[in-house]
C-alpha positions as CSV (number, residue, x, y, z in Angstrom):
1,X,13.7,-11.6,-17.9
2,X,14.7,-8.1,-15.8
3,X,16.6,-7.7,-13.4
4,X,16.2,-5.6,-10.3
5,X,19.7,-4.2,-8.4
6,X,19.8,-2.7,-5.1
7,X,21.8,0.0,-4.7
8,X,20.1,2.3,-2.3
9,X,21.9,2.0,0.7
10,X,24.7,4.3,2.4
11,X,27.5,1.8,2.9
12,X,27.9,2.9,6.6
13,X,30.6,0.3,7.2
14,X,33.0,1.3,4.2
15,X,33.4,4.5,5.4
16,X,35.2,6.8,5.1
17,X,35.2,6.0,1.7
18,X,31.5,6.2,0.8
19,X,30.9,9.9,2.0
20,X,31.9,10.4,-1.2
21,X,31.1,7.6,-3.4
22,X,28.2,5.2,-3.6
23,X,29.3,1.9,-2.1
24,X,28.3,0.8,-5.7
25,X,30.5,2.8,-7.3
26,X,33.7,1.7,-5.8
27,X,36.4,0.2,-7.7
28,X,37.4,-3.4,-7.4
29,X,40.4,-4.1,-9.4
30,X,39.5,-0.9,-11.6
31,X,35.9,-1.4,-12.2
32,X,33.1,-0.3,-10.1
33,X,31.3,-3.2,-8.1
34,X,27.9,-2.3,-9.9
35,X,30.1,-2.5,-13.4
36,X,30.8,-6.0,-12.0
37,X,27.5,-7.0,-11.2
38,X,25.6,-5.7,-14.3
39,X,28.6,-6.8,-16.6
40,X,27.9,-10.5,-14.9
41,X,24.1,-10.5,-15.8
42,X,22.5,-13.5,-18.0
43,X,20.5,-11.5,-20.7
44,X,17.7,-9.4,-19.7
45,X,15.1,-7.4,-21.4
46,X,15.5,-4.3,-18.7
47,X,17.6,-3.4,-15.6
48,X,16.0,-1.3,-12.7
49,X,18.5,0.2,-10.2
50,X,17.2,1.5,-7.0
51,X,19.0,4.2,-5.8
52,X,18.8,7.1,-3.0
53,X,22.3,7.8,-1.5
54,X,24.2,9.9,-4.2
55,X,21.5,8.5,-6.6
56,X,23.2,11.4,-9.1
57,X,26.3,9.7,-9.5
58,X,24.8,5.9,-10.2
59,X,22.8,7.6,-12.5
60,X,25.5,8.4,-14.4
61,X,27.6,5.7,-14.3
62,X,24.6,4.1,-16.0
63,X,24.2,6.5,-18.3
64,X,28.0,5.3,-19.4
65,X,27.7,1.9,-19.2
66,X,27.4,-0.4,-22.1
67,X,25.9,-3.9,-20.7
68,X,22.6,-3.1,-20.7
69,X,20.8,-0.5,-23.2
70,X,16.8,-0.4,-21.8
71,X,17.5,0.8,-18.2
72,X,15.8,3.1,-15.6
73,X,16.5,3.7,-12.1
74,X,13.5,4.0,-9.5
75,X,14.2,6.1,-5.9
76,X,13.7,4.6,-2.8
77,X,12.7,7.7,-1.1
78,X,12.8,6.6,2.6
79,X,14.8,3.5,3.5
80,X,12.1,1.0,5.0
81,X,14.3,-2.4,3.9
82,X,14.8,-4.9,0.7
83,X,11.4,-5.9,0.6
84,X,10.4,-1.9,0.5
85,X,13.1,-1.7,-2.7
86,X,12.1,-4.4,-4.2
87,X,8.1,-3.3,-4.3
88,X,9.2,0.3,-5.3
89,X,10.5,-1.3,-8.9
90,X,6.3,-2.9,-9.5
91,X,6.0,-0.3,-12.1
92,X,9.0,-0.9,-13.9
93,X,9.0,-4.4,-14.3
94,X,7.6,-5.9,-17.9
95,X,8.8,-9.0,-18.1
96,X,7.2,-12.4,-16.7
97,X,10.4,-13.0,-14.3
98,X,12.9,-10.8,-12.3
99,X,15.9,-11.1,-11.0
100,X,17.3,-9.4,-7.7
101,X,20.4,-8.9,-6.7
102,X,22.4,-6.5,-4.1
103,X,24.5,-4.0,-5.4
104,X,27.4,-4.9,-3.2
105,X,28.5,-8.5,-3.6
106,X,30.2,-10.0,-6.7
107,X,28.8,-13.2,-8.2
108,X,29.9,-15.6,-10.5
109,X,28.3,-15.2,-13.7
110,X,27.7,-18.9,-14.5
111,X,26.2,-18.8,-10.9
112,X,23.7,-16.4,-12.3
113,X,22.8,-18.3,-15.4
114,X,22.1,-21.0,-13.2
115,X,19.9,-18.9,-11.4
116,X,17.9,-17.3,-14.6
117,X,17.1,-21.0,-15.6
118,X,14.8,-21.8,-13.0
119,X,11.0,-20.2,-12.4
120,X,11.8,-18.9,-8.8
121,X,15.0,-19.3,-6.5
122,X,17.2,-18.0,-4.4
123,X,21.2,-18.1,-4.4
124,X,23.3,-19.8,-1.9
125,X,26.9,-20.3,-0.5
126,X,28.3,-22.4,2.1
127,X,29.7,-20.3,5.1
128,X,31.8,-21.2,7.9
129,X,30.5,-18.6,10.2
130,X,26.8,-19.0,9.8
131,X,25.3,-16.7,12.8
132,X,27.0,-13.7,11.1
133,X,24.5,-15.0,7.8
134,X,21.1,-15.8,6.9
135,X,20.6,-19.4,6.8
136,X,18.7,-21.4,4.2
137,X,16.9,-24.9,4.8
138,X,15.7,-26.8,2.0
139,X,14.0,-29.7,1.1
140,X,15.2,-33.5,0.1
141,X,13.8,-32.1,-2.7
142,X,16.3,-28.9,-3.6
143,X,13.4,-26.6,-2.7
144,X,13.4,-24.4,-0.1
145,X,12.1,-25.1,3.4
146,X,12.7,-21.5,5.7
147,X,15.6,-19.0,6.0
148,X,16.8,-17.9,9.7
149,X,18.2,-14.6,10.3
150,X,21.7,-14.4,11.9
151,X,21.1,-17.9,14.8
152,X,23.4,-18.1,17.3
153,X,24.5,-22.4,17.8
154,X,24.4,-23.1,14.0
155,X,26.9,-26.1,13.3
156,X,29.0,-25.1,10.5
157,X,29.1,-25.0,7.5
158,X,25.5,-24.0,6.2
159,X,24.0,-22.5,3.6
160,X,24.2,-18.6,3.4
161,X,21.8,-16.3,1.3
162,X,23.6,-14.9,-0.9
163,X,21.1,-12.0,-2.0
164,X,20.6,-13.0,-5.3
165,X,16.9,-13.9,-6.3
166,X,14.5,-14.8,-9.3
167,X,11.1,-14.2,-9.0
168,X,8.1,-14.4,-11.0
169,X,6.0,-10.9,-11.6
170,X,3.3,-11.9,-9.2
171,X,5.8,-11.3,-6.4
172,X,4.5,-7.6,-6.7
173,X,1.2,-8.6,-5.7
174,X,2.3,-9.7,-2.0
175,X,2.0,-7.9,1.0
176,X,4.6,-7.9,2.9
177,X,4.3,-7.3,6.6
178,X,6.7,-4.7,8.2
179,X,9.6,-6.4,10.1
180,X,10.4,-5.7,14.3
181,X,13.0,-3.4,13.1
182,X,10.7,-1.1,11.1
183,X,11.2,-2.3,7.2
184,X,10.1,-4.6,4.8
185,X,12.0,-7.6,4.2
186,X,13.3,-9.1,0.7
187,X,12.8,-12.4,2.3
188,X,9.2,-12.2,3.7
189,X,8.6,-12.3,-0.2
190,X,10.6,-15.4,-0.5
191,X,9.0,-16.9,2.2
192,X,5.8,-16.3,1.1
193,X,6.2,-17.5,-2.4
194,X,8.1,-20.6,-1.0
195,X,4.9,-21.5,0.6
196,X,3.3,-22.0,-2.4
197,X,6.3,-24.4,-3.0
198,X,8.9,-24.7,-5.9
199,X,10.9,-22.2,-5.0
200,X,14.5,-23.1,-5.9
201,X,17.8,-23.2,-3.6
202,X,20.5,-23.1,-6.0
203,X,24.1,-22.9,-5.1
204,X,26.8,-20.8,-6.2
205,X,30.2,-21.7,-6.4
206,X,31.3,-18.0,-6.4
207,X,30.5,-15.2,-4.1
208,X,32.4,-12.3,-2.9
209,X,30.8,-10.4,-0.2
210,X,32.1,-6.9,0.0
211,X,30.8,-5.4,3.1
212,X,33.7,-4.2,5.1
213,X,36.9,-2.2,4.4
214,X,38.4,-5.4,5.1
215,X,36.6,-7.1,2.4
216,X,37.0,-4.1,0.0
217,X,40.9,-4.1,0.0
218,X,40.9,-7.7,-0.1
219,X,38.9,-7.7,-3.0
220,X,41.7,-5.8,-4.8
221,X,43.8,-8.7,-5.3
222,X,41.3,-12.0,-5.3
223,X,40.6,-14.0,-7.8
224,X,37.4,-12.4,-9.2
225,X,37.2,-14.0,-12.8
226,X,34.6,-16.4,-12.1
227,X,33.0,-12.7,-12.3
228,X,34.0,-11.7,-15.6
């Protein structure tokens, strides 16, 4: 398996601390988020990062790092959404299955073991504020039925997309159509490969969404080993 991280993006919200710094690169109880993420990986054959804000200092965190020896980063040149990242990486992905994850969040690592074991799925957590979320629906089955973006009138709690994905290779060969906002969507992909059924919904027990200043400080003194 690889594994695909996001990490292209400009972190409008934490600043002014990313004018600086890659959202990706800041610290979370002394470590870099995307030294959390990476360290928190199942095994994988290769790591792709895609990059474009201050691409020249996540280049060189990576060059430091020591989780993951076979690794490459791929530019996202203009920022046309997820789905846009994720088909940039088509090139540089070998192995049969991929996993995708943002490069903002922290995830527990058993959550992502979980994840690696099945064919294709999608990570999710239950939220209490769901019309601030995508929503996932699933089958009776565990498989998943449709996402909704951000719906106003949800009863809570409900199942939140966490951002974390496995995919099988073929998921390059989709076409994904461009969004009403202008990009490409992550979960067109999902969507579309869900229709084909057996696409997994498989829930994590730990998430920590770091989005916000708010979030960022409060990361400083959570609980984060489920990460470790």
């Amino acid at each position: 398996m690889d594994a695909i991280i996001l990490a292209a993006g400009k972190g409008t919200r934490l600043r002014p601390y990313t004018e600086t710094t890659p959202k990706p690169l800041l610290e979370v109880q002394g470590r870099p988020i995307l030294d959390w993420i990476i360290g928190a990986l199942p095994p994988v054959d290769r790591l792709v990062v895609v990059v474009n804000y201050l691409a020249e200092q996540i280049e060189s965190y990576l060059a430091r790092q020591t989780h993951v020896k076979n690794w490459a980063t791929v530019k996202q040149a203009v920022p046309l959404g997820t789905g846009d990242a994720l088909m940039s990486c088509a090139g540089q992905v070998t192995a049969e299955k991929v996993m995708v994850l943002n490069g903002d969040d922290l995830i527990g690592r058993a959550d992502l073991a979980k994840l690696a074991e099945v064919p294709m799925g999608i990570l999710v957590h239950l939220v209490d504020a769901p019309e601030n979320f995508g929503v996932v629906f699933q089958h009776p089955d565990g498989t998943l039925k449709r996402i909704v973006e951000k719906e106003k009138g949800l009863p809570s709690p409900q199942l939140a997309n966490v951002g974390g994905y496995v995919f099988p290779k073929v998921v390059f060969d989709l076409k994904l159509p461009m969004s009403p906002r202008g990009e490409y969507e992550i979960t067109d992909a999902v969507a579309q490969l869900a229709a084909r059924g057996g696409f997994h919904v498989v829930s994590a027990n730990y998430w920590l969404p770091i989005g916000t200043i708010e979030q960022w400080k409060a990361a400083q003194t959570a609980d984060i080993s489920p990460a470790k």
